[in-house]
N, C-alpha and C positions, 0 to 999 in steps of 0.2 A: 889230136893234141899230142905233144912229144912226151915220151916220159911217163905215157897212163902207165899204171902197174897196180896190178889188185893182189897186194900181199896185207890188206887190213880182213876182209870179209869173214874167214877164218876164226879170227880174236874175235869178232865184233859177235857171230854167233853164236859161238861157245858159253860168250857172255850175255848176251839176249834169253837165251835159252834158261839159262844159269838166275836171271833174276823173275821172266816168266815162272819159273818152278817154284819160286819164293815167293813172288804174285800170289800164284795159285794159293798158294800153302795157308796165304796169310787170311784169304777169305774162303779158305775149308771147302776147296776143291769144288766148289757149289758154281757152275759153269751156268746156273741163268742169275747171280747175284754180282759171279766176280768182273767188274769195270774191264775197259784194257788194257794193256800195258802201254804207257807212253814214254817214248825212251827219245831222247834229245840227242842229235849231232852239232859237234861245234867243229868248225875247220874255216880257218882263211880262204879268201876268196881264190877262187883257183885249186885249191888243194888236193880236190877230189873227193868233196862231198855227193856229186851230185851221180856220181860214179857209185860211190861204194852205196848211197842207200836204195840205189836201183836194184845193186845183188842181191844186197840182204832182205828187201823185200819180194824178191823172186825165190830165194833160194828158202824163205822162210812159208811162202806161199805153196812150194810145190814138194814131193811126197823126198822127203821119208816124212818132213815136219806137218803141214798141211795144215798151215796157221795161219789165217786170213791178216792179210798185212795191208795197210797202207803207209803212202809217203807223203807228209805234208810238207811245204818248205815256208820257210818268214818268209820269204818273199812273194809268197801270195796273199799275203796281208799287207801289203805296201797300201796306201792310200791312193784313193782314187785319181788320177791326173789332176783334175781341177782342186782336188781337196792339199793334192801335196802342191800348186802353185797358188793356190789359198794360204799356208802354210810359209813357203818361203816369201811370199810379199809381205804376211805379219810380220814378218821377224827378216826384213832383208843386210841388215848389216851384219846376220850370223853365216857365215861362208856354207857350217856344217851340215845347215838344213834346205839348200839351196835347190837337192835333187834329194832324191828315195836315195833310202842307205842306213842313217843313222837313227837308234831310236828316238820316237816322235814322228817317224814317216810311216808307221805301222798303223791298221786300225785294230786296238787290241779290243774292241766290244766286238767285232767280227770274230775275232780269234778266240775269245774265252766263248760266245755262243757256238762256235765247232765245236770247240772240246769238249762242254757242257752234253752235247746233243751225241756226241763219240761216247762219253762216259758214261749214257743212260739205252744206248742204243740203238737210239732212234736215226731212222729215216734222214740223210742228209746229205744237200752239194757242197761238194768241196771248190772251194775257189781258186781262181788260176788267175795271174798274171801273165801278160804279154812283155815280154824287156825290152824287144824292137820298137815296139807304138813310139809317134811320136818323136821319130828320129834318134829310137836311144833313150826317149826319158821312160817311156814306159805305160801301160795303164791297163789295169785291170778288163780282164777280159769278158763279156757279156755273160750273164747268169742260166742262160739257156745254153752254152757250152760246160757249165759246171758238169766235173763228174757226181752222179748220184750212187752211195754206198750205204748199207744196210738196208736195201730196197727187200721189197714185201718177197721169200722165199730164199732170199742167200741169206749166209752164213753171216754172222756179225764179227765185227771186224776184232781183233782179239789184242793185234799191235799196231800202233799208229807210231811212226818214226816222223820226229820235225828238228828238219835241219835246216840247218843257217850259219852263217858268221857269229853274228851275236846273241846265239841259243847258249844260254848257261849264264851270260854277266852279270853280274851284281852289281848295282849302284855301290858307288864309294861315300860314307862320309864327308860331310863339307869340310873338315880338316885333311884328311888325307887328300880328298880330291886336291886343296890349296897346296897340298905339300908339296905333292907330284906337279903339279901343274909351276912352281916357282923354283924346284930344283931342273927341270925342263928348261924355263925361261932364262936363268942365269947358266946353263949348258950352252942355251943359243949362242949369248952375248957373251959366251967366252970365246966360241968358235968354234969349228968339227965337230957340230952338231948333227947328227945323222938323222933324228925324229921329225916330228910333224905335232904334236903337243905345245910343244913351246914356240911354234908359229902362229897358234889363236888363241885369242882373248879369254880369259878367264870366263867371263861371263855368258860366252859362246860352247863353252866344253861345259859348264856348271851348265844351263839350259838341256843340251841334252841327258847328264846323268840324272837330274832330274825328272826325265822323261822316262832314262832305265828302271827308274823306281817302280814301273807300272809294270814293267815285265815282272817281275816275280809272281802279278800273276799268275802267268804262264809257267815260268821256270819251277814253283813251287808244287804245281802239277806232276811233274815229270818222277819218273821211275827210276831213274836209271840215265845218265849223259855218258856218250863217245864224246871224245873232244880228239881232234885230227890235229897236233899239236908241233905245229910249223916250229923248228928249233932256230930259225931266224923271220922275224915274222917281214920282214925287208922282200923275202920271197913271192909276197904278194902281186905285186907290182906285175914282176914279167909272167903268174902265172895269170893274173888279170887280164893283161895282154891277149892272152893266146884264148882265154875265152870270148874276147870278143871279138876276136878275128873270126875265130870258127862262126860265131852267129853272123858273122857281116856275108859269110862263106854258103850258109845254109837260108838264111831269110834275104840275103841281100841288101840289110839294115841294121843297123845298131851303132854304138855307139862308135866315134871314133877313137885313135892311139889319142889324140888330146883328151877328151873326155874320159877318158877309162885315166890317166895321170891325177884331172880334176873330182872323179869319183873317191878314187882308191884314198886322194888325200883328204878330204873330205872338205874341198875349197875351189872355188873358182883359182883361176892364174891367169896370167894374162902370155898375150903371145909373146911378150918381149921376155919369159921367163921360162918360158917354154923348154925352150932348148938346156936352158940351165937344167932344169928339172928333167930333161931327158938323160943331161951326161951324169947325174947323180940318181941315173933310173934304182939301181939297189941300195941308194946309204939313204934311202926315205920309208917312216914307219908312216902307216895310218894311224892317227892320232887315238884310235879307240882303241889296239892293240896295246899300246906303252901305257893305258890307266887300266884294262880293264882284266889280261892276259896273267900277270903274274895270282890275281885272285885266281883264275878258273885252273891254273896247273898246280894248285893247291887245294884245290877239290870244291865245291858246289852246296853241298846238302852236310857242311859242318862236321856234328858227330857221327854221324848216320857215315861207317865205312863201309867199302865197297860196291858203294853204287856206280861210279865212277871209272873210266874205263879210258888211258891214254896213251895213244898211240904215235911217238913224236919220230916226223920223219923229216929228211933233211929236203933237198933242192928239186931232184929226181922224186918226190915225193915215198918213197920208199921207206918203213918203218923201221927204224933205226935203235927203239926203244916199245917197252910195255907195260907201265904201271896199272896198279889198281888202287882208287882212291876211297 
């Protein structure tokens, strides 16, 4: 892929390290009581999530630190094939829920029984997703391939990293959500509209933040969030691109340049639009960015400062900035 560059791994340990210590501290250094640390990545597709929490969990795994690490991704809790085309026939007039992607395509009773069995110790596989199954839509891959971690004799896992696109969002309120979503839709119908928000239905974007509401679950779990903070999130697009060429390069499947346009935005199109939508490949947001991005670059976990760790890079994906939230 063009452009990889690993100038985040650095920050991102320093700061791992730095809330592990406070972990530790907070349940009195007592290593058969204290849980693990679960520390959330957020970054747009493409960005180079899947990159950086390779390092950090190698780099945190091997000596000088020698801190049993894993990597979970949302996207191994996608719903079963048949469960997410279950899913988009109930509800077929909503474009958003049409493929895995959006929350509501998750199974989050899958996802909190990991974490549950992470957070006590125990004996457990971890589930994996296939993305080529299926021509591209995807599905969950057989349970006799799960990896098994805290098995009888190793070391128990200490930091569990779970990345994703939409690790960290908060549901919006039904006000605000109306707000955003009707200053969106009169931006359309004014013209030079660059987003993807004020092309669906109110009632199709309400449905899935409705759905976000269940992640806090998850999110409320977490220790500590990176957020990989794309400073135009329009960037998506061509970095989507280039991840599913590479898998079409390495499996010989996945999705198509069409499909990966209809993923990103979070809608079917049709071919007569196609190409429109090709020649406006960077003035198009994915609709879950423009509601859910300005909450998350204002930090996650409220009063609770500096858990939060943002690192906003530009095109070349390159970190460009470093807050702490």
């Amino acid at each position: 892929m063009s452009g990889k560059v690993d100038d985040k791994s650095n920050h991102c340990i320093s700061f791992i390290l730095e809330r592990l210590q406070i972990h530790q501290q907070k349940w009195k250094n007592e290593s058969s009581r204290t849980p693990p640390l679960f520390v959330g990545v957020n970054g747009s597709q493409g960005a180079g999530k899947t990159t950086l929490v390779s390092s950090l969990a190698l780099t945190l795994s091997r000596p000088p630190h020698r801190i049993p690490t894993i990597v979970l991704s949302i996207d191994d809790f996608y719903l079963s094939h048949e469960l997410q085309a279950q899913l988009a026939a109930s509800n077929p007039d909503n474009p958003l829920i049409q493929h895995r992607g959006q929350p509501s395509t998750h199974d989050l009773t899958l996802a909190l029984s990991l974490f549950a069995s992470l957070r006590d110790g125990r004996e457990i596989e971890i589930p994996s997703y296939d993305k080529s199954a299926f021509g591209g839509e995807g599905e969950r891959t057989p349970q006799s391939e799960w990896k098994v971690v805290n098995g009888v004799g190793e070391e128990r896992i200490r930091v569990i990293i779970l990345e994703g696109w939409c690790v960290g969002f908060r549901a919006l309120e039904d006000q605000e959500l109306q707000n955003k979503w009707e200053k969106a839709e009169i931006q359309r119908k004014g013209g030079n509209y660059q987003g993807r928000l004020g092309w669906n239905r109110f009632e199709d974007v309400k449905f899935v933040n409705e759905a976000l509401r269940g992640y806090d679950s998850l999110t409320n779990q977490l220790d500590a969030l990176i957020h990989i903070n794309a400073e135009d999130p329009r960037y998506v697009y061509e970095w989507r691109l280039e991840q599913e060429a590479a898998l079409r390069q390495v499996k010989g499947t996945g999705m198509t340049d069409e499909q990966v346009i209809d993923f990103v935005n979070g809608c079917k199109i049709t071919t007569k639009t196609l190409q429109k939508f090709f020649a406006r490949l960077n003035q198009l947001d994915y609709p879950a960015y423009e509601l859910y991005t300005d909450r998350l670059r204002l930090g996650v976990f409220g009063k609770e400062k500096g858990k939060q760790l943002q690192l906003s890079i530009g095109k070349s994906r390159k970190v460009n900035d470093v807050m702490r939230l």
